[in-house]
C-alpha positions in Angstrom: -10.9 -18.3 30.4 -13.9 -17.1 28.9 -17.2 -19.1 28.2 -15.9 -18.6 24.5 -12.9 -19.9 25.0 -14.4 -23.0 26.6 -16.3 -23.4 23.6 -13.3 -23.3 21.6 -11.9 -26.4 23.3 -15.3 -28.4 22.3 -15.3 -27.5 18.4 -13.4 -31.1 17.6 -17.0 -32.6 19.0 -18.7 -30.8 16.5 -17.7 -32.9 13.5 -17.9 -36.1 15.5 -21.6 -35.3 16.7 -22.9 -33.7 13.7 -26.6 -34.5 13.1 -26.9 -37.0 10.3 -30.1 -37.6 8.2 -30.6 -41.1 9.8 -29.8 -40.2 13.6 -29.4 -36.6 14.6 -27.2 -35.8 18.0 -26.7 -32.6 19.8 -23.0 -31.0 18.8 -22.3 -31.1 22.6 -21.8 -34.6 22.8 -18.7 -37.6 22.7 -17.5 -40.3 24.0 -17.4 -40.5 28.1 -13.8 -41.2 27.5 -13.3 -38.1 25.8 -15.3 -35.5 27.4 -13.6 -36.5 30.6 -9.8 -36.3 29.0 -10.5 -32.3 27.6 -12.3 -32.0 30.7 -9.3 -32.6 33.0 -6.3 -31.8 30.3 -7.9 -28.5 29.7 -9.7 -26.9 33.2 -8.0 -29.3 35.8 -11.5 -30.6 36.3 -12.2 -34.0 38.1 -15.5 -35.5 38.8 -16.7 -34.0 42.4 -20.5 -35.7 42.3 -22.4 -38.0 40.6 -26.1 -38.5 40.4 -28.6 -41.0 38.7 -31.0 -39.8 36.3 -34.0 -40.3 34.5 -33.7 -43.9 32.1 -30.7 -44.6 33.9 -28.7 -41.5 32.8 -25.3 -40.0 34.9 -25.0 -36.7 36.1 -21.9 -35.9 36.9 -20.3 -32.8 38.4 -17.0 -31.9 37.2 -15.0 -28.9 38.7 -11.6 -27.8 39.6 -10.5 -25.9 43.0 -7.5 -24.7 41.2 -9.3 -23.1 38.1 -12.6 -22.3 39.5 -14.6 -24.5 36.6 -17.1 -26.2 36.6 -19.1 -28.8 34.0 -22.3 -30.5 34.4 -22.3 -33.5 32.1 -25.0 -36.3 31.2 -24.0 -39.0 30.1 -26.4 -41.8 28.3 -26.8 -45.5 28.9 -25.3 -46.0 25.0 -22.0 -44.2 26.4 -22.1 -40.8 24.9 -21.5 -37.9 27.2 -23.5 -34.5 26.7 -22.2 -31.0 28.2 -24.9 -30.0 30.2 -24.3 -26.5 32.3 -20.4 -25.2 32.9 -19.4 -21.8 34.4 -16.8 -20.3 37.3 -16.2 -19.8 40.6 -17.0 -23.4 42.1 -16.3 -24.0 45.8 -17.3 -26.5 48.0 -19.8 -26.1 50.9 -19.8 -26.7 54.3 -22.2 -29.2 55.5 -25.3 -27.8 57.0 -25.6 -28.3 60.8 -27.3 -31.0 62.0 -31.3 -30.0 62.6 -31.8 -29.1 66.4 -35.0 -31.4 66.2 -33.6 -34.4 64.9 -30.6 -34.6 66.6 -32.7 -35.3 69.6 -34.3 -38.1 68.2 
């Protein structure tokens, strides 16, 4: 699936997170809740990491072994959840090896 085609699957979001005169919000925003669903309903993506942020935001990674997928999403202390970064071929790591000079502490 193309980077279009993930787009696609987002344009619901745009009518709910239009900017309004009083309170503007960027078009690649929802509800947690809902970002999450399309997330897994539409790429097989589950939530791989999770990070805390600046004024107590959540970074989450969100990816699928099966698909390849990946989504970086932010999501706010009010609730709403903002598309970050997404792209392809996501694997997992390794972990390093421990360093040779700590290991002999």
């Amino acid at each position: 699936m193309t980077d279009f085609d993930r787009a696609l699957l987002f344009l619901p979001f745009i009518a709910i997170a239009a900017p309004s005169p009083a309170k503007a919000q960027p078009v690649n925003c929802a509800p947690r809740h809902v970002i999450v669903a399309r997330l897994e309903e539409g790429y097989g993506e589950t939530r791989q990491s999770i990070g805390l942020g600046g004024n107590n935001s959540l970074m989450e990674l969100f990816a699928s072994a099966e698909t390849g997928t990946w989504t970086i999403a932010l999501t706010l202390p009010n609730g709403l959840t903002c598309l970050m970064a997404s792209g392809q071929a996501f694997e997992t790591t390794p972990n390093s090896p421990p360093d040779a000079k700590a290991s002999r502490l």
